[in-house]
C-alpha positions as CSV (number, residue, x, y, z in Angstrom):
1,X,5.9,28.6,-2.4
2,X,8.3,26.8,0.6
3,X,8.5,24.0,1.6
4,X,6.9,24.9,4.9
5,X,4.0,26.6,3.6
6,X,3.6,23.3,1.2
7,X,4.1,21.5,4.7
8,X,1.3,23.7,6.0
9,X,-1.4,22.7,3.4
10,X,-0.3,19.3,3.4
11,X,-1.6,19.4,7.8
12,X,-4.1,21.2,6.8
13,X,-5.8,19.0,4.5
14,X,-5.9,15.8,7.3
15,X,-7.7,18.5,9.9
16,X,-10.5,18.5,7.7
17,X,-11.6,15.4,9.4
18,X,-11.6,17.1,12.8
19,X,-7.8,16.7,13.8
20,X,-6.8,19.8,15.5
21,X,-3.2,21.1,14.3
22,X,-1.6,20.7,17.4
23,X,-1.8,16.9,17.7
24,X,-1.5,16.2,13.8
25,X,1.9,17.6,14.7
26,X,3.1,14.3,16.5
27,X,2.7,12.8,12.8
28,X,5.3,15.5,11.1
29,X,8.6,16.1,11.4
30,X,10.3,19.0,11.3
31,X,12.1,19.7,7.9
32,X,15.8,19.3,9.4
33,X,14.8,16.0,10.6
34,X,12.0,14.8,7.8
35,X,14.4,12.6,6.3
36,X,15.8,10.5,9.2
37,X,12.1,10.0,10.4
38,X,10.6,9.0,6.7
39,X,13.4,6.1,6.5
40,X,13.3,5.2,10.2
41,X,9.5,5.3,10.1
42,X,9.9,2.8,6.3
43,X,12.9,0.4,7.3
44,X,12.8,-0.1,11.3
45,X,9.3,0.2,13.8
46,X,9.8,3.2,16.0
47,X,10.1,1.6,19.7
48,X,6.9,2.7,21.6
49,X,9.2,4.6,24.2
50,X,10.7,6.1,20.7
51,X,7.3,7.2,19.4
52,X,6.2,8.5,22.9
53,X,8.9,10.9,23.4
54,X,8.4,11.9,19.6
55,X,4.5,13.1,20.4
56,X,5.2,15.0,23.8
57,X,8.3,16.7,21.3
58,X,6.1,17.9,18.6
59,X,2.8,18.1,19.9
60,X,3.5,21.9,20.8
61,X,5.7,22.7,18.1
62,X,3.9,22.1,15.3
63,X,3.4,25.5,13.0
64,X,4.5,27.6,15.9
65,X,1.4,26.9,17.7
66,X,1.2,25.8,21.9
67,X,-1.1,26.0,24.5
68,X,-3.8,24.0,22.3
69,X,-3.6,20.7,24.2
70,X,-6.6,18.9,24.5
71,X,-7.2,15.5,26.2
72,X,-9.6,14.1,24.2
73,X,-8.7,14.8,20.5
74,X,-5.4,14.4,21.8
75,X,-6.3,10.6,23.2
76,X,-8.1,9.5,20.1
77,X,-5.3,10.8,17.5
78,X,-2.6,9.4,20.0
79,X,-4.8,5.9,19.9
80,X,-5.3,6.1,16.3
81,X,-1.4,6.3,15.2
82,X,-0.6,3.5,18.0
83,X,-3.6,1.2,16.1
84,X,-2.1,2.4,12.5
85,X,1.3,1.1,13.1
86,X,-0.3,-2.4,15.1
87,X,-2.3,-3.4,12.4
88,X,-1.9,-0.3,9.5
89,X,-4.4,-2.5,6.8
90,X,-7.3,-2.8,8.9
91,X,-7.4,0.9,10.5
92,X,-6.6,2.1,7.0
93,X,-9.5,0.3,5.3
94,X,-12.0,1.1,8.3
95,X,-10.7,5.1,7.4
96,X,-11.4,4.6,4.1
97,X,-15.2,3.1,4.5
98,X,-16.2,5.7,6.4
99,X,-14.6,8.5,4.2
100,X,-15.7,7.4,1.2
101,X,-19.4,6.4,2.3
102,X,-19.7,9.7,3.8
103,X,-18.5,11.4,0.8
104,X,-21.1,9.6,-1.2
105,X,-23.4,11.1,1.4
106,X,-22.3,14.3,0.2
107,X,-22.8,13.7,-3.6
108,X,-26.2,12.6,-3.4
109,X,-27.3,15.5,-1.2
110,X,-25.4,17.7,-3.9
111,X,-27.7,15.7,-6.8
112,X,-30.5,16.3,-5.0
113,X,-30.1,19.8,-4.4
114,X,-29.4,20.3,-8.0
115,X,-32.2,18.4,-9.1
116,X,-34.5,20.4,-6.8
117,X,-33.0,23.9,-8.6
118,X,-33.5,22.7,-12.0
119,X,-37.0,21.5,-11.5
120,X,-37.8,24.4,-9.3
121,X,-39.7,22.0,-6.9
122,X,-39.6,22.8,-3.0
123,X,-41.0,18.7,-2.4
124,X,-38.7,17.3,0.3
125,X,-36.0,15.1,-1.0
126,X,-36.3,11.4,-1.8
127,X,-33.8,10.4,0.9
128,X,-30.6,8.4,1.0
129,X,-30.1,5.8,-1.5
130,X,-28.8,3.2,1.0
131,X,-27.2,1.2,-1.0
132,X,-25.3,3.0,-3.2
133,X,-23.6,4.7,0.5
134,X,-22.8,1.1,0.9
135,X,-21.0,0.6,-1.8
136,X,-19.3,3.2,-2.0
137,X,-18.3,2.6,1.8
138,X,-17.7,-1.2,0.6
139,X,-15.4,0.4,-2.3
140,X,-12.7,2.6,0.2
141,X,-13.3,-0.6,2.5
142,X,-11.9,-3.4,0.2
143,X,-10.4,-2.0,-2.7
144,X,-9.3,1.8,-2.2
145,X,-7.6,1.3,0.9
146,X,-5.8,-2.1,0.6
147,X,-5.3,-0.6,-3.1
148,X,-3.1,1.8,-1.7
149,X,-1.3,0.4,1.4
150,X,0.4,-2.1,-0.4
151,X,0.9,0.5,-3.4
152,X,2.8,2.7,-1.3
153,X,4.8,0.1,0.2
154,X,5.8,-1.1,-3.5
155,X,6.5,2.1,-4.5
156,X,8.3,3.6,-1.5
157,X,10.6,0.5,-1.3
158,X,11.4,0.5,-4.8
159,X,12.3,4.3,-4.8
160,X,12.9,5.5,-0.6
161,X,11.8,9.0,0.1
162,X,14.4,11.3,-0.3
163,X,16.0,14.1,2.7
164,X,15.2,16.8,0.0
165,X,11.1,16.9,-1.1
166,X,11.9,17.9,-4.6
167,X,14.0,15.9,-6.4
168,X,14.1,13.7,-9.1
169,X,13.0,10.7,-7.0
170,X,10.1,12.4,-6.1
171,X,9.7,13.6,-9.6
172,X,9.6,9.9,-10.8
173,X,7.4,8.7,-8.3
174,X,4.1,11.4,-8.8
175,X,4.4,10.6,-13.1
176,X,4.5,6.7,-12.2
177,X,1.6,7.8,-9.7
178,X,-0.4,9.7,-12.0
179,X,0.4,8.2,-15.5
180,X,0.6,4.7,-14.5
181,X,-0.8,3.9,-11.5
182,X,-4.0,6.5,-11.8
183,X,-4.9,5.0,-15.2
184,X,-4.7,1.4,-14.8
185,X,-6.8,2.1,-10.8
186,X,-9.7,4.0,-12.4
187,X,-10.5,1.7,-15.1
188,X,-10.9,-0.7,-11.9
189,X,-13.1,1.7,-10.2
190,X,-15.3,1.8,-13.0
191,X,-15.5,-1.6,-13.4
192,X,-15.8,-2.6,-9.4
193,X,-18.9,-0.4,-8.9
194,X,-20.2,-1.0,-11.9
195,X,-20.5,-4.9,-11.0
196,X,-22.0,-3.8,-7.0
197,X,-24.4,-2.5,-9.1
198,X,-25.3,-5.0,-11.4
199,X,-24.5,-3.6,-14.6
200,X,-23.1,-5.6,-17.1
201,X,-19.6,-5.8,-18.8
202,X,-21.1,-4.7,-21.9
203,X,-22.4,-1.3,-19.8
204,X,-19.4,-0.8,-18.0
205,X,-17.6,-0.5,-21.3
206,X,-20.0,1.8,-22.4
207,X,-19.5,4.1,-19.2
208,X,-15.9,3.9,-19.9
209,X,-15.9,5.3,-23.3
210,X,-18.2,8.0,-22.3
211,X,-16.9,9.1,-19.0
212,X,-13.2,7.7,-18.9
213,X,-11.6,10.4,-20.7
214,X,-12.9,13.5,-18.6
215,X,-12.6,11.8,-15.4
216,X,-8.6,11.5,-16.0
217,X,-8.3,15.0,-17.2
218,X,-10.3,16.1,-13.7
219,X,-8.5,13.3,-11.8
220,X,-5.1,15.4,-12.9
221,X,-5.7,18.8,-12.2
222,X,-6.2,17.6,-8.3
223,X,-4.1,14.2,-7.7
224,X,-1.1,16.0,-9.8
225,X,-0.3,18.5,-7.2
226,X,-2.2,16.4,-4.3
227,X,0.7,13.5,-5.3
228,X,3.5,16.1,-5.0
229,X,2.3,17.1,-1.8
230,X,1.7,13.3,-0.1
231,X,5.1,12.0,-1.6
232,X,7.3,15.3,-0.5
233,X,6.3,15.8,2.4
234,X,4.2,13.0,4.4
235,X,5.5,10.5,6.1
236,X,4.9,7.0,4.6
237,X,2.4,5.9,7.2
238,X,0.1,8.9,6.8
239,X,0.3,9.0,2.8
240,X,-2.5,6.8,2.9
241,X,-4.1,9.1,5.7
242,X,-3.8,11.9,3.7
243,X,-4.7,10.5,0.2
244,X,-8.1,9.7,1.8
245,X,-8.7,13.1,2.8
246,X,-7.9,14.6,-0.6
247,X,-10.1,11.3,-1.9
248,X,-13.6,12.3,0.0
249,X,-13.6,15.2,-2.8
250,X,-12.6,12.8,-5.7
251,X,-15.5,10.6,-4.4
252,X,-17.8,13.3,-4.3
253,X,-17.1,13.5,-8.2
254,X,-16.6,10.1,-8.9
255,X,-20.5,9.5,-7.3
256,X,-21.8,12.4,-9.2
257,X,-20.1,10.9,-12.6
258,X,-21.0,7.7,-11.9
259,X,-24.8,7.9,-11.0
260,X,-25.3,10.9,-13.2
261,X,-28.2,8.8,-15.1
262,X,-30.0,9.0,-11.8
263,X,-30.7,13.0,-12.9
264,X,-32.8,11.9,-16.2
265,X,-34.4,9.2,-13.9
C-alpha cells in the first residue's frame, strides 16, 4: 500500500463527520512538502496570511479532485481550523463531547436492537438513557480530549515527526502509543466512568479483571494500524481530529462493554 493511498484513508476517515474531501484538503499537505508543514505547523504558528494562501492552494488539489467548492462546508471547516489553532483545548474537547456522546447514542440503539432480536419482542424501545449519553459526552469532554492534546504535544516534542512516514521514529512512537500509553489510559477509562456512575472501587476492579484483557486485545487490532496512520501522516494539529473519528467506533464498543449488565437487566 503507498503512502498516498495510506494518505487517502487517513482523509477519509475525518469525512465521516460530514467534511467534504475538498476542504479537508486545506488540512494536508502534499507528500513533497509534508515534512516542512508538520515542523512548521509544531515549532512556529503559521501567520494567518500564511495559512490563508495554504487553503486557497490545496483546497482544489487535494486527491486530484476540483470543482467541488462549496461555501458553506467550506466556511465552517475554514472557521473550525482558525478556532483550533486560537484556542486548540477547548475546540478539541467540545469535538470530543459531541463525538463521543453521539457514539454512545449509537451503542445503546445497537443494545436495544439486539435485545429486541433476542427476545423477539416488536414493543417500541425503552428510549435514551440520558445520562449515561452524558457521561459519556462528559468523558471525551474532560478527560479524552485534554488526555490527548497534551499527550500529543509530549510525545511529538520529545520525538518530532519525521519527512519520511515510516521510519523508526514513527516506529517508536505507535509501540510507546499502544503499549504504554493505551494501557495505563484505559485502566483510567474504566475507572472514570465507573465513578460517573456510582460504582464502587471494589466494582471497578471487578469490571477490570473481567473485561480488561479483551478490551486491549480489541483496542489493538484497530488503534495499531489507526496509530500508524495518525502519526505518519496527519499533521499534529489534526492527530487529535482524527483520533476522535477513529474513537466514535471505540466508543461504540467501549459503551457496549461497559453497560453490557444492562442486557440481563
Amino acid at each position: 500500500m503507498t503512502s498516498a493511498t495510506i494518505r487517502r484513508l487517513c482523509t477519509s476517515s475525518i469525512i465521516v463527520l460530514g467534511l467534504s474531501q475538498n476542504h479537508l484538503a486545506n488540512a494536508f499537505v502534499s507528500p513533497q512538502n509534508s515534512a516542512s508543514a508538520v515542523r512548521t505547523s509544531w515549532a512556529t504558528p503559521t501567520p494567518p496570511t500564511t495559512l490563508s494562501r495554504q487553503k486557497k492552494q490545496f483546497s482544489n488539489t487535494c486527491l486530484g479532485l476540483t470543482g467541488l467548492e462549496g461555501g458553506g462546508i467550506e466556511e465552517l471547516w475554514n472557521s473550525y481550523l482558525s478556532a483550533l489553532e486560537t484556542n486548540p483545548l477547548l475546540v478539541k474537547s467540545v469535538t470530543a463531547g459531541v463525538i463521543l456522546g453521539a457514539a454512545d447514542l449509537a451503542g445503546q440503539s445497537i443494545q436495544q436492537a439486539t435485545a429486541k432480536s433476542k427476545d423477539g419482542s416488536t414493543a417500541s424501545s425503552s428510549g435514551v438513557d440520558i445520562a449515561r449519553f452524558l457521561r459519556f459526552a462528559f468523558f471525551g469532554f474532560i478527560l479524552q480530549a485534554p488526555w490527548n492534546h497534551y499527550y500529543y504535544l509530549l510525545l511529538d516534542g520529545a520525538l518530532p515527526p519525521t519527512e519520511d512516514p515510516f521510519t523508526a521514529t514513527t516506529g517508536i512512537k505507535v509501540v510507546i502509543d499502544q503499549f504504554v500509553q493505551a494501557p495505563i489510559f484505559t485502566v483510567i477509562i474504566f475507572g472514570f466512568l465507573g465513578i460517573l456512575e456510582g460504582k464502587t472501587l471494589d466494582d471497578i476492579k471487578k469490571q477490570l479483571d473481567e473485561d480488561y484483557a479483551d478490551t486491549m486485545f480489541a483496542n489493538w487490532k484497530l488503534w495499531v494500524p489507526a496509530t500508524v496512520v495518525n502519526i505518519a501522516f496527519c499533521p499534529p494539529i489534526l492527530r487529535v481530529l482524527f483520533l476522535n473519528v477513529v474513537f466514535f467506533f471505540w466508543s461504540i464498543f467501549l459503551s457496549l462493554k461497559l453497560n453490557k449488565n444492562e442486557d440481563a437487566a
